[in-house]
PAKOLNU-514701 format. One record per residue (C-alpha): residue number from 1; x negated, y, z. Coordinates in nm, 3 decimals, padded with zeros to 5 digits. Layout:
N
LOTOR   pos      east     north        up
LOTOR   NUM         X         Y         Z
...
END
This chain:
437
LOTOR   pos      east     north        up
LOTOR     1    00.816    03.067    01.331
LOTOR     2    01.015    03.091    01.020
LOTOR     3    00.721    02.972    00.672
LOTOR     4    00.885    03.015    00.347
LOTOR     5    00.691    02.799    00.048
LOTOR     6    00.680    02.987   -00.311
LOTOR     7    00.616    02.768   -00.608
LOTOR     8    00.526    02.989   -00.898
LOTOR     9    00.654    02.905   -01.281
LOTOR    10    00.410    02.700   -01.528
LOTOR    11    00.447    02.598   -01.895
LOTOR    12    00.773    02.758   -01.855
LOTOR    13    00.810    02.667   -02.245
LOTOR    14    00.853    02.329   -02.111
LOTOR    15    01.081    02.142   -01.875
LOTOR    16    00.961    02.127   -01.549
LOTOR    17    00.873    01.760   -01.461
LOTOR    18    00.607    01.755   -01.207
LOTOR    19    00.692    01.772   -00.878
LOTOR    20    00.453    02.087   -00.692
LOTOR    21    00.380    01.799   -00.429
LOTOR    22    00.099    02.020   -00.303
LOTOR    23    00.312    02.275   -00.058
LOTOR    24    00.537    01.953    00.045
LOTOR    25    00.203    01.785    00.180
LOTOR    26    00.099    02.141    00.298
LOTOR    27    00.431    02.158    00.472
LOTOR    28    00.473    01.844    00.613
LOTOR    29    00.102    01.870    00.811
LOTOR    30    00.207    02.192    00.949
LOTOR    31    00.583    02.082    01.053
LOTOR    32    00.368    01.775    01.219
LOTOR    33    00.121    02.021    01.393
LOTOR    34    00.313    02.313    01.470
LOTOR    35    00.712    02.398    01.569
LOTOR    36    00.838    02.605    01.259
LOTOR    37    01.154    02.577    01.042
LOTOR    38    01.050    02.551    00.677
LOTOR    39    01.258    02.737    00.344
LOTOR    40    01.105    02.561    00.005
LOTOR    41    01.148    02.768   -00.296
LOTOR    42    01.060    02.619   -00.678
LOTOR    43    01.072    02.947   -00.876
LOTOR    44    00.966    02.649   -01.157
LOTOR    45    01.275    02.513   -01.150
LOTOR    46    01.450    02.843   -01.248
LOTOR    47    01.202    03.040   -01.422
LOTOR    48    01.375    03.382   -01.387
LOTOR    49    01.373    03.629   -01.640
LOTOR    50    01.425    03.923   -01.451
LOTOR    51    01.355    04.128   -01.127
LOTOR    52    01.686    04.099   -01.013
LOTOR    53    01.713    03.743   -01.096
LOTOR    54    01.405    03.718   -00.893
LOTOR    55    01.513    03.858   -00.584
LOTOR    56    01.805    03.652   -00.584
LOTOR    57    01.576    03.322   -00.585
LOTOR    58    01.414    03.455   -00.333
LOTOR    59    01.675    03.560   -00.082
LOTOR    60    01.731    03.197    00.063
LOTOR    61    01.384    03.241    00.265
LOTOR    62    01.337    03.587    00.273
LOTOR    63    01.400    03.604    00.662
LOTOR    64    01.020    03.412    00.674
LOTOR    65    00.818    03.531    00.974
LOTOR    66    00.531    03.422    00.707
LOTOR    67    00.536    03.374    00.293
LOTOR    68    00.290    03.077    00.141
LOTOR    69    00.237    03.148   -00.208
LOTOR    70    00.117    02.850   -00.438
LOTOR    71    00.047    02.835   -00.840
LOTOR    72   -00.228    02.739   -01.103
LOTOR    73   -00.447    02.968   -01.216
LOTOR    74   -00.227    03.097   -01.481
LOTOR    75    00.032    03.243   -01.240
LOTOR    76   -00.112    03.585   -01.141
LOTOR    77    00.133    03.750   -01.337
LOTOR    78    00.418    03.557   -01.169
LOTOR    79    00.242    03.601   -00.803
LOTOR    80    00.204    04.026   -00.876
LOTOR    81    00.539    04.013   -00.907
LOTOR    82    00.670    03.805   -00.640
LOTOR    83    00.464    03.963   -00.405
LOTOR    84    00.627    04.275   -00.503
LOTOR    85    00.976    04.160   -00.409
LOTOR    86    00.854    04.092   -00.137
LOTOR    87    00.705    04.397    00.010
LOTOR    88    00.989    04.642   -00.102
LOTOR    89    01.249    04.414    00.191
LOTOR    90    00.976    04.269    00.416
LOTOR    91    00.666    04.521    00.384
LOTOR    92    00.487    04.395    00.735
LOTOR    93    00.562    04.016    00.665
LOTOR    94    00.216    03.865    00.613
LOTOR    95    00.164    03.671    00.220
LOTOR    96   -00.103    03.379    00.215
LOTOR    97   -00.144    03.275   -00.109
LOTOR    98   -00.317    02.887   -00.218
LOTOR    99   -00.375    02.644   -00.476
LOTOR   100   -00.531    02.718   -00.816
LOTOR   101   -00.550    03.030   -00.832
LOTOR   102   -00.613    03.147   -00.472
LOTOR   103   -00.928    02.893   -00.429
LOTOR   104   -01.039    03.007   -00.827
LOTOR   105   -01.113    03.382   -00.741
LOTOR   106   -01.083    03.376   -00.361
LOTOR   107   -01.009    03.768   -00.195
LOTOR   108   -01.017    03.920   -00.570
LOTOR   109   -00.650    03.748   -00.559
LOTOR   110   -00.618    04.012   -00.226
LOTOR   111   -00.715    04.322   -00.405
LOTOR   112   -00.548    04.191   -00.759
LOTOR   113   -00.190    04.130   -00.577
LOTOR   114   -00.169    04.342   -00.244
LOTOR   115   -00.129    03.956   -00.047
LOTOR   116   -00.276    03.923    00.266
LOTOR   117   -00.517    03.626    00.270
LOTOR   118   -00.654    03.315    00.028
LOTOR   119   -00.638    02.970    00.092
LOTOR   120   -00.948    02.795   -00.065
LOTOR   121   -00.928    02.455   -00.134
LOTOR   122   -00.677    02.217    00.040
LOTOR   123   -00.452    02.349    00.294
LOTOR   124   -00.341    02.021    00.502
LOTOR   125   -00.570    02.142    00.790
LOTOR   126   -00.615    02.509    00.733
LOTOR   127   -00.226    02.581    00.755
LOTOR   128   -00.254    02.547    01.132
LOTOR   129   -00.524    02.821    01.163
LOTOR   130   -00.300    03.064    00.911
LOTOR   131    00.019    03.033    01.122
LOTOR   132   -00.201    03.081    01.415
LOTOR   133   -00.357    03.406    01.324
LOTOR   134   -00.028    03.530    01.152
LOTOR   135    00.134    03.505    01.453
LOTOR   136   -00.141    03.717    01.630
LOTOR   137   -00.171    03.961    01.342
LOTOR   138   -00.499    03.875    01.289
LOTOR   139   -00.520    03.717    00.933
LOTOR   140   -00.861    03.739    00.753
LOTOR   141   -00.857    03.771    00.413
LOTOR   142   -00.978    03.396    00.277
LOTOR   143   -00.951    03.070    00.473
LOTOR   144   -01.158    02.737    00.379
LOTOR   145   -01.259    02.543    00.205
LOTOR   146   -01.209    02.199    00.447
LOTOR   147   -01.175    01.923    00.294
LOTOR   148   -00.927    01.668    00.412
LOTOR   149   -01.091    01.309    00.503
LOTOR   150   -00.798    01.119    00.540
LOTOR   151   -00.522    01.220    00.279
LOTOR   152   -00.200    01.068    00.505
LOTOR   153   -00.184    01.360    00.721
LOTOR   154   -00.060    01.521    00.366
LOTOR   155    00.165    01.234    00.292
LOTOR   156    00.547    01.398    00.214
LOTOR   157    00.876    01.410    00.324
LOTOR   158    01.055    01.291    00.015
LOTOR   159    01.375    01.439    00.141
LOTOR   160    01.212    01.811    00.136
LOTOR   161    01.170    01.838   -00.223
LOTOR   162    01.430    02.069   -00.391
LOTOR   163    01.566    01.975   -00.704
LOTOR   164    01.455    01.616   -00.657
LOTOR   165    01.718    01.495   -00.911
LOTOR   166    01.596    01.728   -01.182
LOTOR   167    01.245    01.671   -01.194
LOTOR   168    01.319    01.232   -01.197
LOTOR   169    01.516    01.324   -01.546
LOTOR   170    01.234    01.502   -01.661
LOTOR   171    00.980    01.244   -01.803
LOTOR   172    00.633    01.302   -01.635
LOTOR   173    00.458    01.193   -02.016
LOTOR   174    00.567    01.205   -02.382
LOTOR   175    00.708    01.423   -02.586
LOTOR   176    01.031    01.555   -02.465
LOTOR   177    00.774    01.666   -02.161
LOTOR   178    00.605    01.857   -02.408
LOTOR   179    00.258    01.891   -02.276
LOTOR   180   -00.047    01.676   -02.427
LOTOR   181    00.066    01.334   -02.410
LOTOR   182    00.256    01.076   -02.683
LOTOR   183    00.421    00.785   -02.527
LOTOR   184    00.561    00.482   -02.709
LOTOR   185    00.759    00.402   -02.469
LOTOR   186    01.102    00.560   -02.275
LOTOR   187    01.093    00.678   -01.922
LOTOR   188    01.464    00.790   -01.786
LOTOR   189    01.425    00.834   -01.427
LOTOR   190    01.000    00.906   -01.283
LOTOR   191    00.792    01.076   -01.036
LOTOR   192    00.478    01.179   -01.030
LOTOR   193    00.241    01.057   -00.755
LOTOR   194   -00.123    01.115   -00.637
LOTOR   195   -00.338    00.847   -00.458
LOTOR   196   -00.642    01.000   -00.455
LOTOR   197   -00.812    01.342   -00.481
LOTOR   198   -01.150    01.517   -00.600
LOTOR   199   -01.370    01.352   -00.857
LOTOR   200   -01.789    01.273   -00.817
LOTOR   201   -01.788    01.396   -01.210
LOTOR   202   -01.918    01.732   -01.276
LOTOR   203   -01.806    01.805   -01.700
LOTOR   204   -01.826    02.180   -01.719
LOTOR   205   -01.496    02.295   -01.817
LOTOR   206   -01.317    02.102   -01.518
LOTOR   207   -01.299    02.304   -01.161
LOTOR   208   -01.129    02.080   -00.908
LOTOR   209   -01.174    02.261   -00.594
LOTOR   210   -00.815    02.307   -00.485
LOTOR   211   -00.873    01.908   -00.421
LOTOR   212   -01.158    01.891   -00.241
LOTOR   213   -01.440    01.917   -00.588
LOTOR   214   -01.641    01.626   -00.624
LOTOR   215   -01.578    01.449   -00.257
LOTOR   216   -01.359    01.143   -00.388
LOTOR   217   -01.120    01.032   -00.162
LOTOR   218   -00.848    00.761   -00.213
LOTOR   219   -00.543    00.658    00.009
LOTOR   220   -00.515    00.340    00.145
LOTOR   221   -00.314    00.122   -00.145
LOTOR   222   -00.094   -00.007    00.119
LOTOR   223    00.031    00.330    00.210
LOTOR   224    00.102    00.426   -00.179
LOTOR   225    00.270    00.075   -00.214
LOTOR   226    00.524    00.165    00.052
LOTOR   227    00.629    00.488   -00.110
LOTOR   228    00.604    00.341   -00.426
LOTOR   229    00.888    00.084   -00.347
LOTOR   230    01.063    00.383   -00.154
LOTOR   231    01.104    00.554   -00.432
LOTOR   232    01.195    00.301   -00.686
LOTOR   233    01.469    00.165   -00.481
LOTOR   234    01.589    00.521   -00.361
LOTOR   235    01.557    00.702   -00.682
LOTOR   236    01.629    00.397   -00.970
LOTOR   237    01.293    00.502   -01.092
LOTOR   238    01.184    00.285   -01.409
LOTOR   239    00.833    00.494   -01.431
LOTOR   240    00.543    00.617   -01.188
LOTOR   241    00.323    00.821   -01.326
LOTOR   242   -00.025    00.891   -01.149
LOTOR   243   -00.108    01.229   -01.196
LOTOR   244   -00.492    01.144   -00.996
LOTOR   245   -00.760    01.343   -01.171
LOTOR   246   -00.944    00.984   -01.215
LOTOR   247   -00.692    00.696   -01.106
LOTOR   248   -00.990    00.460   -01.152
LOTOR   249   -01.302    00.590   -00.988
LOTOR   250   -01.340    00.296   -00.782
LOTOR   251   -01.370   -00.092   -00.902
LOTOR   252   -01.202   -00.261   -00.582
LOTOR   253   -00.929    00.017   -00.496
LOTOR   254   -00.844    00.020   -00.873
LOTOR   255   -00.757   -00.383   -00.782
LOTOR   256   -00.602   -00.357   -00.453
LOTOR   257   -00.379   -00.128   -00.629
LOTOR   258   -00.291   -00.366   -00.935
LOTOR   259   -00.202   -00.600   -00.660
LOTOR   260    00.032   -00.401   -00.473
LOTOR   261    00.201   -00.272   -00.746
LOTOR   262    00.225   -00.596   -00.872
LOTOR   263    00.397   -00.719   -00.572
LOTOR   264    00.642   -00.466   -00.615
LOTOR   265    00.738   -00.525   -00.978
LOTOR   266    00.853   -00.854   -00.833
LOTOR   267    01.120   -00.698   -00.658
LOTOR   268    01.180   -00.396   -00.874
LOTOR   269    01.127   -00.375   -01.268
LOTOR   270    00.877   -00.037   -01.299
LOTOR   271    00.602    00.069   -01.488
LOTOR   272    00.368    00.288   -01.472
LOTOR   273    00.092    00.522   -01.602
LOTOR   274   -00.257    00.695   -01.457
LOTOR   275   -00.548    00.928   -01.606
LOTOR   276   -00.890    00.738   -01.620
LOTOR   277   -01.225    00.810   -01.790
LOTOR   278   -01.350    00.596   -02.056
LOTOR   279   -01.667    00.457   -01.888
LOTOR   280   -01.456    00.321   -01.617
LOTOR   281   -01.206    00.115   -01.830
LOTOR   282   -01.484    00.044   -02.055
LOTOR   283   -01.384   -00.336   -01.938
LOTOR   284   -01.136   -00.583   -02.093
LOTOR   285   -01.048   -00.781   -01.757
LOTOR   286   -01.021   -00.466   -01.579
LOTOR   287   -00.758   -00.345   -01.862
LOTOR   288   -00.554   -00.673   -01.866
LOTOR   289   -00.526   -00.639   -01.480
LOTOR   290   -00.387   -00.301   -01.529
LOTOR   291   -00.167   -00.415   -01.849
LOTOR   292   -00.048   -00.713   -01.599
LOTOR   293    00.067   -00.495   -01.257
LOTOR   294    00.281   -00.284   -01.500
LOTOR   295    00.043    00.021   -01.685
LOTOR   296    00.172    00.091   -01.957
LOTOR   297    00.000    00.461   -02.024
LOTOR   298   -00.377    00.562   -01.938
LOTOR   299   -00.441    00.881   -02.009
LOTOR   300   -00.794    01.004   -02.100
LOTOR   301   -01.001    01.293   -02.149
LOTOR   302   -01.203    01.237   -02.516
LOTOR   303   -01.266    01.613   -02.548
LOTOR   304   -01.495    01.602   -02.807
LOTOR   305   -01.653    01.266   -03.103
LOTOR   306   -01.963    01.528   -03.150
LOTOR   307   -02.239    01.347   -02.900
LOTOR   308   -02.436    01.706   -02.875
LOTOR   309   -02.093    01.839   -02.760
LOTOR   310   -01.993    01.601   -02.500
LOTOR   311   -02.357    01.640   -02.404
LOTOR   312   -02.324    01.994   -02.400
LOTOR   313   -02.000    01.946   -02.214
LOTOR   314   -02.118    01.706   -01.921
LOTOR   315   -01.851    01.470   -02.012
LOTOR   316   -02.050    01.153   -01.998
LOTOR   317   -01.847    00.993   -02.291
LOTOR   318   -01.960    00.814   -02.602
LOTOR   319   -01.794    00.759   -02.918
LOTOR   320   -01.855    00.431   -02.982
LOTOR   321   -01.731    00.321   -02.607
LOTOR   322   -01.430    00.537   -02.661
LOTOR   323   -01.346    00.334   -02.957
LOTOR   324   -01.385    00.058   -02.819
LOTOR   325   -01.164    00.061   -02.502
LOTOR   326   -00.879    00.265   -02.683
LOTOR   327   -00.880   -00.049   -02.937
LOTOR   328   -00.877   -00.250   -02.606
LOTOR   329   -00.599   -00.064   -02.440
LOTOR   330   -00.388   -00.146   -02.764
LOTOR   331   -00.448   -00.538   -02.756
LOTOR   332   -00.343   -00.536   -02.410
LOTOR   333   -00.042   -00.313   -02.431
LOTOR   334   -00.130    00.017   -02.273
LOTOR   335   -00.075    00.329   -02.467
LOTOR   336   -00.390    00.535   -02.473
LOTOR   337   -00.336    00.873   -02.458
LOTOR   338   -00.643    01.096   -02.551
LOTOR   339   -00.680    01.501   -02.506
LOTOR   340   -00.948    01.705   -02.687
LOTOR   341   -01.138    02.025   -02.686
LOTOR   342   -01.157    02.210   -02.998
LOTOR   343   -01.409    02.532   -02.983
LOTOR   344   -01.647    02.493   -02.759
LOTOR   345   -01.938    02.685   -02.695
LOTOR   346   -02.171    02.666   -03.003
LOTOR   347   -01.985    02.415   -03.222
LOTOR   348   -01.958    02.419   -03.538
LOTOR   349   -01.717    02.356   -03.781
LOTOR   350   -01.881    02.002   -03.871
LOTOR   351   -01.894    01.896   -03.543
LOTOR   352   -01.497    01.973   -03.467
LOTOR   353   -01.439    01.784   -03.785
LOTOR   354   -01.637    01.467   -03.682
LOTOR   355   -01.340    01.481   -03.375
LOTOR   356   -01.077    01.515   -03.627
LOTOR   357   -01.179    01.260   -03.840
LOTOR   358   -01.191    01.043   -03.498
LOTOR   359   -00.858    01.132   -03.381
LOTOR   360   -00.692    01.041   -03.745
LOTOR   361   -00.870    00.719   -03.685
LOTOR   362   -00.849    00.583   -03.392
LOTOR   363   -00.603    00.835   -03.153
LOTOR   364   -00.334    00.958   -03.474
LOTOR   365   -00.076    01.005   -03.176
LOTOR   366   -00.292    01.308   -03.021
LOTOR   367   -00.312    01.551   -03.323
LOTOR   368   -00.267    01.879   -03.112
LOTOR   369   -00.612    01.981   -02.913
LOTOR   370   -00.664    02.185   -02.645
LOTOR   371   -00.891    02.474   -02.695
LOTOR   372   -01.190    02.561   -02.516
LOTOR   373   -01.107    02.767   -02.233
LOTOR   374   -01.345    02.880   -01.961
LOTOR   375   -01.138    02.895   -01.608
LOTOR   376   -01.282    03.055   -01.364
LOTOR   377   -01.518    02.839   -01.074
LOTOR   378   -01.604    02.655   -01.383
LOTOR   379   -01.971    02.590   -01.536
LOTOR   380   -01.812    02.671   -01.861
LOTOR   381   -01.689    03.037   -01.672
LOTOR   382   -02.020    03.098   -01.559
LOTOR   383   -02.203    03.070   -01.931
LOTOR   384   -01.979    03.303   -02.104
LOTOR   385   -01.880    03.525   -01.821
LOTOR   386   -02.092    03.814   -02.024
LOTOR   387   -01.884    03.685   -02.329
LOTOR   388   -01.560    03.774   -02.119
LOTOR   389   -01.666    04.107   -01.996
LOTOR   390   -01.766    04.237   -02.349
LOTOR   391   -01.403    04.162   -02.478
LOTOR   392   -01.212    04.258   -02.157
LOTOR   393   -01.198    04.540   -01.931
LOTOR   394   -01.200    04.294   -01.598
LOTOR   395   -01.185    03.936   -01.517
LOTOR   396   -00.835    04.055   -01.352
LOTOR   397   -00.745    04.127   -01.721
LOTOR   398   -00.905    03.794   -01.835
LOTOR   399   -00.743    03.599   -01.572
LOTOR   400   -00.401    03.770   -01.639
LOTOR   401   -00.436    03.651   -02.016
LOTOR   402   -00.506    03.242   -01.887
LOTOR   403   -00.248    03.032   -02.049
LOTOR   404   -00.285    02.630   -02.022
LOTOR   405   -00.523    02.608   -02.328
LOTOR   406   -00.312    02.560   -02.589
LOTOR   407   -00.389    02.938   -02.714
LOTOR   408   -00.743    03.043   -02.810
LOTOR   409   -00.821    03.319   -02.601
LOTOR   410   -01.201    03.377   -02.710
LOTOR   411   -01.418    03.198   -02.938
LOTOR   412   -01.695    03.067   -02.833
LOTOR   413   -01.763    02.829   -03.120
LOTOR   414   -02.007    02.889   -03.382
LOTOR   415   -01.775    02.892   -03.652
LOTOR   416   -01.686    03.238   -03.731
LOTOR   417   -01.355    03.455   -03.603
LOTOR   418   -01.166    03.424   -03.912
LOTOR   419   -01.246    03.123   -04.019
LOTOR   420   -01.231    02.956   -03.629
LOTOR   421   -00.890    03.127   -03.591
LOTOR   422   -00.723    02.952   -03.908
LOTOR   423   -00.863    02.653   -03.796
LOTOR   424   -00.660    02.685   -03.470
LOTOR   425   -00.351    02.744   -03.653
LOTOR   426   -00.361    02.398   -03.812
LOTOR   427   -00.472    02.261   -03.522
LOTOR   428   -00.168    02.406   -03.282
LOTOR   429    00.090    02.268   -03.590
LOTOR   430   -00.068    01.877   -03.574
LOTOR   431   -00.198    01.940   -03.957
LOTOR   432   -00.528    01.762   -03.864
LOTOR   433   -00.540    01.576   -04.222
LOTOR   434   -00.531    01.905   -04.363
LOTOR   435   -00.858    01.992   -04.237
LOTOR   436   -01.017    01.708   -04.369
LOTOR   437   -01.098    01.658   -04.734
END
């Protein structure tokens, strides 16, 4: 059998420096499970403009016996169309879409794009069943969720990924990657890399089923030190960045991994860089150890310096602690990059300017917030889902306005439309001392 991977386009006002790792695991379970010839396509890397440009892309694996679609949430647009190409040269060819946006609405993404079936969840173990049934002709319209217990049978073939050399000049962090983060620091050759996947937390804006929700599960640090060195010494790489929803969920693995990248940096000069939450860093030993094996970045999820908000939120985080180990991070060397929430349900304007005033204080580097913006399979969906209906026609219409939160779509905030909407405008330009008298 002949599988063609699709990658969609995201932040395409951005250069594309995150490897899609997810359909190269996907892909390399089901070329160790099953006899099939693989095609790889990163529509990311190209971003076309136009239909015909499109179906150019697309040729290269267009002889597919069976097409795996995979993109964020915000890609419905990009996976209507694709699918579309698709149908007018190989109408009976059967289209399983995953990732994101496939285990966010589940079959709607059937009737929404004219695909066959939905992957829900991760797709290391369901892959087999879908090329199974393809075969037959006997899809079903969603498969999953199953989560995957031991995360090697996922572990990639390095020499798979297209456009390898393009993505290790993009920097994963900072400001030429132009996404939320501020580094201090120059990265000229990276990767990004996951060791772990799901997270035990539950904050209500964050939906992390497409890897495996709140069951936590972390690779052996052995196994991430060997392709860590592989890829340093292959690819000249001075940076790793960790792109793990919570790098440092657990005490001992957090140490077994200092060690073995410590090891490593005494053969190869690297740093590196991970995403965290505040409570578990809260720790000065625990931060050296990190400083000392090579981190030079954490980044963190703040959100919100209103306590009824990160209440309100399910964050778990508190002010004072957050000051406290981002003046920590500094004495040890680590940059500490924070992201924020600005609008959420029921704030008001006080309360967003009691995080601004933070920020200016203690985080001046992370002036640009995100804005509240409820994702479907989220807790945060769920409360304003009659919110969403009111203003839109159909959560198809909602979903197909999703951008990655750097746009207000709705306001949920107490602070009135006119006033919340010139707020935003600051906040989207940096002008955070503006706000504040």
């Amino acid at each position: 059998m002949k599988v063609t991977f699709i990658n969609m386009p995201v932040r395409t006002h951005a250069r594309p420096n995150n490897i899609p790792l997810g359909i190269y695991c996907v892909g390399a379970a089901l070329q160790r499970s099953c006899a099939v010839s693989m095609t790889y396509i990163d529509l990311n890397l190209h971003r076309p403009d136009d239909e015909e440009e499109l179906s150019s892309l697309l040729q290269c694996g267009m002889d597919a016996d069976l097409f795996l679609l995979s993109g964020l949430i915000t890609t419905l647009a990009w996976q209507r169309r694709i699918t579309e190409v698709i149908r007018r040269q190989r109408a009976d060819v059967p289209i399983v879409s995953g990732g994101g946006l496939a285990t966010d609405v589940g079959e709607s993404l059937v009737h929404w794009t004219g695909i066959d079936a939905a992957c829900v969840g991760e797709g290391e173990l369901i892959i087999q069943d879908i090329v199974s049934d393809a075969a037959a002709g006997q899809l079903k319209k969603v498969y999953g969720p199953v989560i995957l217990r031991e995360l090697e049978t996922g572990a990639i073939e390095w020499c798979d990924v297209v456009g390898l050399d393009t993505y290790v000049l993009h920097p994963v962090w900072g400001r030429v990657a132009a996404n939320s983060s501020y580094v201090p620091f120059s990265a000229e050759r990276s990767v990004n890399l996951i060791t772990s996947r799901g997270c035990s937390r539950s904050c209500r804006f964050c939906c992390r089923s497409a890897l495996g929700g709140r069951s936590y599960r972390g690779r052996n640090p052995d196994a991430v030190a060997r392709e860590v060195e592989k890829l340093v010494t292959w690819l000249d790489l001075d940076f790793v960045g960790f792109v793990d929803d919570n790098f440092a969920a657990t005490p001992r693995r957090l140490v077994e991994l200092c060690e073995v990248l410590s090891s490593i940096r005494q053969r190869h000069n690297f740093t590196w860089g991970c995403h965290a939450r505040f409570d578990e860093l809260d720790d000065p030993a625990r931060l050296t150890l990190m400083a000392e094996s090579g981190c030079v970045y954490i980044g963190f999820g703040g959100e919100s310096a209103d306590p009824d908000i990160l209440a309100a939120m399910n964050k778990g985080n508190d002010p004072e602690q957050m000051a406290r180990v981002i003046s920590c991070c500094r004495k040890v060397g680590i940059h500490p990059n924070v992201t924020w929430i600005a609008g959420w349900p029921g704030e008001t304007e006080q309360q967003l300017k009691r995080t601004i005033r933070f920020i200016l204080e203690h985080v001046p580097e992370n002036k640009r917030l995100f804005v509240a913006t409820a994702y479907p399979n989220t807790a945060l969906y769920t409360d304003v889902l009659p919110q969403i209906l009111a203003q839109f026609e159909s959560v198809e219409d909602y979903v197909l306005m999703l951008e990655d939160a750097t746009k207000p779509v709705m306001n949920y905030s107490a602070i009135p439309d006119k006033r919340y909407y010139e707020l935003m405008q600051y906040i989207q330009l940096g002008k955070l001392e503006e706000l504040i008298p």
